[in-house]
ZAKOLSE-950861 format. One record per residue: residue number from 1; residue in one letter; x, y, z of N, C-alpha, C in turn. Coordinates in Angstrom, 1 decimal. Example, Ala and Ser with C-alpha at 12.3 -4.5 7.8 and 13.67 -1.06 7.14 Angstrom:
REM residues 2
PT     k   r     n.px     n.py     n.pz    ca.px    ca.py    ca.pz     c.px     c.py     c.pz
PT     1   a     13.2     -5.7      7.8     12.3     -4.5      7.8     13.2     -3.3      7.8
PT     2   s     12.8     -2.2      7.1     13.7     -1.1      7.1     12.9      0.0      7.9
***
This chain:
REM residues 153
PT     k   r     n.px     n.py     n.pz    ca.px    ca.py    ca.pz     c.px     c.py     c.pz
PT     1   x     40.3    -28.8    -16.0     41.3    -29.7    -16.6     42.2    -29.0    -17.5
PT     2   x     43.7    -29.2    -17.2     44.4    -28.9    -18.3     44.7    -29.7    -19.4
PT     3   x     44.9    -28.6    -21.1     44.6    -29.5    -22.2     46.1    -29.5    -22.4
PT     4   x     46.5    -30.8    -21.8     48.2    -30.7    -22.1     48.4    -32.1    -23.1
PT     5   x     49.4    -31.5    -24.6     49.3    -32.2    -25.6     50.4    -32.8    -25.2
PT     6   x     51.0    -34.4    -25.7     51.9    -35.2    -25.5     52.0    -35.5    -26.9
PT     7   x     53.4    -34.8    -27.6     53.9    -35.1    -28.6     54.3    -36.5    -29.1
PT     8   x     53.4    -37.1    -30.1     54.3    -38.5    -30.2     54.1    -38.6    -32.0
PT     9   x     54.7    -40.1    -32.4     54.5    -40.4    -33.7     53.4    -40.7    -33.9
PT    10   x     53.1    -40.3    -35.4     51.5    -40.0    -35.9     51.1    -41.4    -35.6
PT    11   x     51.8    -42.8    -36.3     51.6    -43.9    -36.5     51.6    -44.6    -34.8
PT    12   x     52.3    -44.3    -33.9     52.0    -44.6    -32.6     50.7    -43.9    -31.9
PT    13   x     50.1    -42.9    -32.4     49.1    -42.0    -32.1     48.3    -43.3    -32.7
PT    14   x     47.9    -43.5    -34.1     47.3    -44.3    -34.7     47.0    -46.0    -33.7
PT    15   x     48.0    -45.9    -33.5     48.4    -47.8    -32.8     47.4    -47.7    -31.4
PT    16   x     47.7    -46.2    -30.8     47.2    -46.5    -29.6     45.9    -46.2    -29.8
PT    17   x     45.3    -45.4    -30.3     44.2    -45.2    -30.3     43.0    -46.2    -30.9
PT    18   x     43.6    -47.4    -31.9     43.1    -48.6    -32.3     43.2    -49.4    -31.6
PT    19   x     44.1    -49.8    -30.4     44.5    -50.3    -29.6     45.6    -51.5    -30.5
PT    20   x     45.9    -50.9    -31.0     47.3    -52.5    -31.7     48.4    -52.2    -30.3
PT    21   x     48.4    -50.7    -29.7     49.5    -50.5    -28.8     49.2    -50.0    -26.9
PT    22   x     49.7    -50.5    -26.4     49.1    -50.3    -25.2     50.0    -49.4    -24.2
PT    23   x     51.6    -49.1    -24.6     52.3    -48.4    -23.8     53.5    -47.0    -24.8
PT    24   x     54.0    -46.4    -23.9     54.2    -45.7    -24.3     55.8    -45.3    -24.1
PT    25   x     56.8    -45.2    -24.9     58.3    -45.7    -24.0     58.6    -44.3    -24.1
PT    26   x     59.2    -43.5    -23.1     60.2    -42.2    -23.3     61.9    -42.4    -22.2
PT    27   x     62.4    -41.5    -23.1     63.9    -41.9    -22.7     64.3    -40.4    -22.3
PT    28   x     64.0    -39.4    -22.3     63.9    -38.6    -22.2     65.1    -37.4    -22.9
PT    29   x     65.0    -36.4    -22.8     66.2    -35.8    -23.9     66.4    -34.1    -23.2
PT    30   x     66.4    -33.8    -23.9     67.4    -32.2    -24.1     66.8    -31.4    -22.6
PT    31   x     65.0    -31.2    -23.0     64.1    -30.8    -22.4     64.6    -31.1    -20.5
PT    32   x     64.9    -32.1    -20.3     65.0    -32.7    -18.8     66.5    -32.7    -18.3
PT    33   x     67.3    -32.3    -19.4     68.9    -31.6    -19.1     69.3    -32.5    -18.2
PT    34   x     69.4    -32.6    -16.6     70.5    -33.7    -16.0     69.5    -34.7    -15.1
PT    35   x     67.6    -34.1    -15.1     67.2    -34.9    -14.2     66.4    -36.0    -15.0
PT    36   x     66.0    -36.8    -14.8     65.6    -37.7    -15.3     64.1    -37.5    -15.6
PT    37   x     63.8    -38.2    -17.0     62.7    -37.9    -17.8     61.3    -38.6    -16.7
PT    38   x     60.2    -37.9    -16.3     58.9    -39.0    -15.9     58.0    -38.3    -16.6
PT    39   x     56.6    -39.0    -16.5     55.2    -38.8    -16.8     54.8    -37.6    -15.9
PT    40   x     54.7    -36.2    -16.2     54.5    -35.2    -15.2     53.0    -35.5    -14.9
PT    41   x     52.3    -35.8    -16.4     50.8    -35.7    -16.7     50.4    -36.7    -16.7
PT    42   x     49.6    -37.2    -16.1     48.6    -38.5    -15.7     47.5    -38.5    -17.2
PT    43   x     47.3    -37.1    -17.6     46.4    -37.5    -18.5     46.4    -36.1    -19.6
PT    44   x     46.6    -36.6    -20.9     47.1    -35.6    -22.2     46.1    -36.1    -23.2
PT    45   x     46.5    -35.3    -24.4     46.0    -35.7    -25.4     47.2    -36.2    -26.4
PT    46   x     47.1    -36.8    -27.3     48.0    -37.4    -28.0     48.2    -36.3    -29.5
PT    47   x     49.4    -35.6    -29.5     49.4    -34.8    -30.6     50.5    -35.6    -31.2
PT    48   x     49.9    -35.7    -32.6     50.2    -36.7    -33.4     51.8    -35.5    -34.4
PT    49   x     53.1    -36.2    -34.5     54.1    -36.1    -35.2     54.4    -36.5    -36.8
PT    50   x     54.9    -36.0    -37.6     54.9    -36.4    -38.8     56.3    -36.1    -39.6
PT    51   x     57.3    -37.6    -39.5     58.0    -37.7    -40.2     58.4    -38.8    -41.2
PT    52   x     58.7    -39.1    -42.1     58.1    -40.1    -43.3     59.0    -41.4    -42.4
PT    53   x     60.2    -41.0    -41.6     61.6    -42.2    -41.5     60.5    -43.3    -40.2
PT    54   x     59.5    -42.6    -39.6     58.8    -43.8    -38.8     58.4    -44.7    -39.4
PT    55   x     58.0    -44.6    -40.4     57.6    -45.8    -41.6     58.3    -46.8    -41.0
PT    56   x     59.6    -46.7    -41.4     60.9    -48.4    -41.3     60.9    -48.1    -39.9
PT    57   x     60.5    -47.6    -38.7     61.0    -48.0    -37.3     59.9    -48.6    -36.5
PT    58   x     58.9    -49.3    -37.1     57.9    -49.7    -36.7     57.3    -51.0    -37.5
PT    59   x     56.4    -51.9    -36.3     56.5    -52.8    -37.0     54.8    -53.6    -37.7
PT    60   x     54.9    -52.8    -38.6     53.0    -53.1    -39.1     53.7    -52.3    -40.3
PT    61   x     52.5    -52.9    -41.4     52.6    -53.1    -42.6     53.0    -51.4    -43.1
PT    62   x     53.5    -51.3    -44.3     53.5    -50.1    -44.5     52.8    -49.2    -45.2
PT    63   x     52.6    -48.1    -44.7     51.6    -47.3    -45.6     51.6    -46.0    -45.8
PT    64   x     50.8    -45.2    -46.1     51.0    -43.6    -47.0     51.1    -42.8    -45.8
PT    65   x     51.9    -42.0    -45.1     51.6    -41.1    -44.2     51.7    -39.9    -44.7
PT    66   x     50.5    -39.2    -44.2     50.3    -38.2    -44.4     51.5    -36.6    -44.6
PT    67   x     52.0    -35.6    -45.1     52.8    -35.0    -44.6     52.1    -34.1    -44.0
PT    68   x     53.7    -33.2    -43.5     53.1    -32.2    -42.5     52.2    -31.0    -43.5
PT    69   x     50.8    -30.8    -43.3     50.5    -29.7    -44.0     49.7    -28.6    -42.6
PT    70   x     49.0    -28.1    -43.2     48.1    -26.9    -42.4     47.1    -27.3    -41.5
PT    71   x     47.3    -28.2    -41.4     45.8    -29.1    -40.1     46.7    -30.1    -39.3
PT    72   x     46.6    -30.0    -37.7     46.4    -31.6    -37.0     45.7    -32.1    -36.4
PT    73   x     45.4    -33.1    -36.7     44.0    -33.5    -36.1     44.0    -34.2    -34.8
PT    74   x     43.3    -34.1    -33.7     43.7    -34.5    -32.1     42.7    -35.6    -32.5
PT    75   x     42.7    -37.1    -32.5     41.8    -37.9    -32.0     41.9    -38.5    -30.9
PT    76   x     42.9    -38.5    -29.9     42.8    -39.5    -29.1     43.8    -38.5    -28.0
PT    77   x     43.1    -39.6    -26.5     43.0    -38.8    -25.5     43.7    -39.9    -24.2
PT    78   x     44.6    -39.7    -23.7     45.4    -40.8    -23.1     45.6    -40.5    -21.4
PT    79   x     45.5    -41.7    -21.1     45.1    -41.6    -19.3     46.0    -42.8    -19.1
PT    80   x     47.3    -42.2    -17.9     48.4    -43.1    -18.0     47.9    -44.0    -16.5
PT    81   x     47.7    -45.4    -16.5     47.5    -46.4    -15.5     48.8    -46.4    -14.6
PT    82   x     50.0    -46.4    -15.3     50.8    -46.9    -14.9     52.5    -46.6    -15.2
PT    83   x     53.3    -45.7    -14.5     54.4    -45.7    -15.1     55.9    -46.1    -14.4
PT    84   x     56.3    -46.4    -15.0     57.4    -46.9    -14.5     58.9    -47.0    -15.4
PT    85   x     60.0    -47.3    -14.5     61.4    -47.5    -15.2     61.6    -49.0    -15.5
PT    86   x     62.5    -49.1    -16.3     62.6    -50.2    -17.0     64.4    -50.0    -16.5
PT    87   x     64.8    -51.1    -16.5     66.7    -51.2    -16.1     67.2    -52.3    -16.9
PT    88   x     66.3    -53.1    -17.3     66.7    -54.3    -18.2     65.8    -54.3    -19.5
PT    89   x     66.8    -54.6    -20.4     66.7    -54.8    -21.8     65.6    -55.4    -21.9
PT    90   x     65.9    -57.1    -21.6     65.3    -58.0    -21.8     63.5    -57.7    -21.2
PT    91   x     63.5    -57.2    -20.5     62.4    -56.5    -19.8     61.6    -56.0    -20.9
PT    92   x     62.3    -55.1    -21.7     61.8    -54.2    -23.0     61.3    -54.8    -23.8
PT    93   x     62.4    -56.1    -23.9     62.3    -56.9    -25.2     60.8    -57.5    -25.3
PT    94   x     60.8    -58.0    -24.3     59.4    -58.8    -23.6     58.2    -57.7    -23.7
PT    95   x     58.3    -56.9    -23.8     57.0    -55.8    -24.1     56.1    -55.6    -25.6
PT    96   x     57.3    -56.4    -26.3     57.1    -56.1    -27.5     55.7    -56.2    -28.0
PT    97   x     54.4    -57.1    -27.8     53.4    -57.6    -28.0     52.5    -56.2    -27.8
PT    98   x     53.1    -55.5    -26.6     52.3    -53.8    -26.6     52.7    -53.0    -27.0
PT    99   x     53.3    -53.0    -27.9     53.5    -51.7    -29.1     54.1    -51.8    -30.2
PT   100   x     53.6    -50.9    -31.2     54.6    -51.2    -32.7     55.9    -50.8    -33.0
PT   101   x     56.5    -50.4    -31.9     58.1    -50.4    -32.6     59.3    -51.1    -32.8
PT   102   x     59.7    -51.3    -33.4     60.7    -52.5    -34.2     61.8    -52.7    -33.0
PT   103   x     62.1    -53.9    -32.7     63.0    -53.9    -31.4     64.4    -53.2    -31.5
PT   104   x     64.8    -52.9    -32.8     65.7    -52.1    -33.3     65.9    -50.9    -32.4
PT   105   x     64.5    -50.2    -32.6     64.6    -48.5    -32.0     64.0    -49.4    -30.3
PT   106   x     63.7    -49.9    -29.9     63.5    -49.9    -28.0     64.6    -50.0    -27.7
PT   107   x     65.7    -51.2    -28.3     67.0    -51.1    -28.3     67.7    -49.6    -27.8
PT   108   x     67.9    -49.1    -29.3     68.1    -48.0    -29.2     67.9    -47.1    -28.3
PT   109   x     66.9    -46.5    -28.3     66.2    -45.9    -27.4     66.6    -46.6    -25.5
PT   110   x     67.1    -48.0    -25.4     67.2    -47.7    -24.0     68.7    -47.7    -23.9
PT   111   x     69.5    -48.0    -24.8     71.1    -47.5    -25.2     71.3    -46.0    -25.2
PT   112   x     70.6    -44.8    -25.0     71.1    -44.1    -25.0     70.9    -43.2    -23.7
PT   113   x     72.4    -42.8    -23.5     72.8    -42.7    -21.7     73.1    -43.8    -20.9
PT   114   x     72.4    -45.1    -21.5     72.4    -46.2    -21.3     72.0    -46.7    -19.1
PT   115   x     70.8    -45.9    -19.3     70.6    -46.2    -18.0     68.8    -46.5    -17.2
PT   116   x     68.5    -47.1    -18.7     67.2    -47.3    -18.8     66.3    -46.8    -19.6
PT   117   x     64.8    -47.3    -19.5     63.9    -46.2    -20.0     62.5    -46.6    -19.4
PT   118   x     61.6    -45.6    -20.0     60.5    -45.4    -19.3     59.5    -45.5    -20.3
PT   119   x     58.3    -46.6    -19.4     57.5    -46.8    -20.0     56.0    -46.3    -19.1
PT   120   x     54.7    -45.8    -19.8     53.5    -45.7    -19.4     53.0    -46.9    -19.8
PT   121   x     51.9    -47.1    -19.4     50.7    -48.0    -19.4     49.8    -47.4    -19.9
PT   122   x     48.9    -47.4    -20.9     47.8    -46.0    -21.2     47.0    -46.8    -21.6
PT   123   x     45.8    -46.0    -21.1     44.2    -46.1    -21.7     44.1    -45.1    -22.5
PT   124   x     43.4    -45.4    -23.8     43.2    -44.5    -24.8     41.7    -44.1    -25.0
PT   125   x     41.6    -42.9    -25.2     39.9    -42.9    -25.7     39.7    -41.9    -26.8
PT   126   x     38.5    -42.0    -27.7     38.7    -41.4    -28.9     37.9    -40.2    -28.7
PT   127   x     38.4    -39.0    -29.1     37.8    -37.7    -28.9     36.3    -37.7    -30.2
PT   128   x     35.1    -37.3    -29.8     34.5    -36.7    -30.7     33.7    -36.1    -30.5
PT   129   x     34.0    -34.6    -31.1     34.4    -34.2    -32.3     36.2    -34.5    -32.4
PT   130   x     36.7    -34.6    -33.6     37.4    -34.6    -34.1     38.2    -32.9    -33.6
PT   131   x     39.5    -32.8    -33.2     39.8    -31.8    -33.0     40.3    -31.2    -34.0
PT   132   x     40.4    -30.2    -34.9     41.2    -29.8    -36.2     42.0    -28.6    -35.8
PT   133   x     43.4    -28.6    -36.0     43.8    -27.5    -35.4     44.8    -26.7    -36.3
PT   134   x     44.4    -25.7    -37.0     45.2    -24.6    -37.9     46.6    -24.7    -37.5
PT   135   x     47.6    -24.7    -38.8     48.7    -24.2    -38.6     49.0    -22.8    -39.7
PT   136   x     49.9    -21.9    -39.4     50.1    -21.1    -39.9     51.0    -21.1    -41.3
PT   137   x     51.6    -22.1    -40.8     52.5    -23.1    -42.1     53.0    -23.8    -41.9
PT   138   x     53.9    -24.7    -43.0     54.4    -26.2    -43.1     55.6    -25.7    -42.1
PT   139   x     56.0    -24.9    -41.7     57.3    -24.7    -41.0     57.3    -25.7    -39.9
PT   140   x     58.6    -26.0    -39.2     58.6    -27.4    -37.9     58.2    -25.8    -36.9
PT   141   x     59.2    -24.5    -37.2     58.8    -23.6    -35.8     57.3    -23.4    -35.9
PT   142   x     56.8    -22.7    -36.7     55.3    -22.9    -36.5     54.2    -23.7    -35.7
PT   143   x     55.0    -25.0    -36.4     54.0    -26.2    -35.8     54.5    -26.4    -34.1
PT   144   x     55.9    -26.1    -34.3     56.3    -26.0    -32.5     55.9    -25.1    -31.7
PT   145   x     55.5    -23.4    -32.4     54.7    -22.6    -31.9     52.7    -23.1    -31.5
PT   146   x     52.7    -24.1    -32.3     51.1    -24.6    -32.0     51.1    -25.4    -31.1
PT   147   x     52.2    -26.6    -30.8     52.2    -27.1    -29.6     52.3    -26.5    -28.2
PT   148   x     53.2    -25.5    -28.3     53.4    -24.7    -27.3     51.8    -23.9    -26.6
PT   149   x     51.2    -23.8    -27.9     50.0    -22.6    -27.3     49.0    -23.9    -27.3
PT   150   x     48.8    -25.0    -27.8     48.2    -25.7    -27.1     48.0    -26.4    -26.0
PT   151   x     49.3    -26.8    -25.2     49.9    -27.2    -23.7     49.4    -26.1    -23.4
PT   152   x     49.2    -24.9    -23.3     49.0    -23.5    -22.6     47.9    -23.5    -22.0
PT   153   x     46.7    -23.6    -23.6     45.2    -23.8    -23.1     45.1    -23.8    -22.7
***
């Protein structure tokens, strides 16, 4: 089995793995240049992101997030049921009940390129042990050098 990490927000890492969230939206970006973004991986681990601005783009109460320091911690382990494209808004809108993001950013997020977006289905399960995984420092290249050599694994 490959240990391929799926970068996402700490606090959506959080959602899904409590289950408040059941899917997973990507629009895809830079990485996928002119072909369209899919689910390569049926099944990843959830490597948790950390930026303070998710606070306001989500929708549950607010609270202390963590900053980026010298540890990430892997708890949760994601098996995609189900993926598919989305072409209508209102489609999205209607999703809302399975995940915490503010209809503001699904909006967003399917406005840009403006030619849909993509949603998984996921089953979550909780890793234990706890995975703890060193960084060399607070740097973003760093921490992008740790992602890198953990997808590798």
């Amino acid at each position: 089995m490959e240990s391929i990490g799926f970068k996402e927000w700490s606090l959506v890492c959080d959602a899904l793995g409590h289950g408040a969230q059941s899917v997973i939206w990507r629009k895809g970006g830079i990485a996928e240049g002119r072909e369209v973004f899919s689910f390569r991986h049926r099944e990843f681990f959830l490597f948790p992101t950390f930026f303070h601005e998710q606070i306001g783009k989500v929708r549950i109460t607010a609270r202390d997030i963590p900053a980026p320091g010298t540890t990430i911690a892997i708890r949760w382990y994601a098996k995609v049921e189900r993926a598919l494209r989305i072409n209508s808004v209102a489609i999205a809108e209607a999703l809302a009940p399975l995940h915490i993001l503010s209809i503001e950013v699904v909006r967003e997020r399917f406005g840009y390129k403006g030619d849909g977006l993509n949603v998984a289905f996921v089953r979550v399960f909780e890793i234990s042990p706890v995975w703890v995984l060193q960084t060399k420092s607070d740097s973003p290249v760093a921490v992008l050098g740790l992602i890198y050599q953990f997808s590798r694994q």
